[in-house]
C-alpha positions, 0 to 999 in steps of 0.5 A, a space after each residue: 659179235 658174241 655174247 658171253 652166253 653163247 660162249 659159255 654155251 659153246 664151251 659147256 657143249 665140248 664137255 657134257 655133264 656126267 654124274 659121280 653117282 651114275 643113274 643105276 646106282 642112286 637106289 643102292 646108295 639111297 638105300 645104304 645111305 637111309 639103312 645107315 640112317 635108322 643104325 645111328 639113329 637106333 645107337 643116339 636113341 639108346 643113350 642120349 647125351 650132349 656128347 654124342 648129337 655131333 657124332 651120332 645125331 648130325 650123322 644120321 640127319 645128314 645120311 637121311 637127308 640124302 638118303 631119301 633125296 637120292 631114293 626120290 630120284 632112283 624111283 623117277 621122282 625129281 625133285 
């Protein structure tokens, strides 16, 4: 008698878990991803317009937020 959990368990047990972005790598790409950030943010601030929040600022927000989250794991702290 097997319960689907132990199954699920014994299937995910043949194929580990690995990363797309590998642990020596999170910092640099934190660090684009944050450098990236601070550019558009200086590019939406120097003319500001309805037009350019979708392709300026929802950018920058976007590249800040994973930016700082992939910073946070590279220096070892986990979220």
């Amino acid at each position: 008698m097997s319960s689907p959990l132990l199954d699920v368990w014994e299937a995910a047990a043949a194929s580990p878990y690995s990363p797309t972005i590998g642990k020596g790598s999170q910092f640099t790409v934190g660090f684009l991803l944050l450098l990236i950030s601070l550019l558009l943010v200086g590019v939406f601030s120097l003319n500001r317009s309805f037009v350019n929040l979708p392709l300026l600022g929802v950018p920058a927000s976007l590249a800040f937020g994973f930016g700082a989250v992939y910073m946070i794991c590279a220096v070892g702290v986990y979220v």
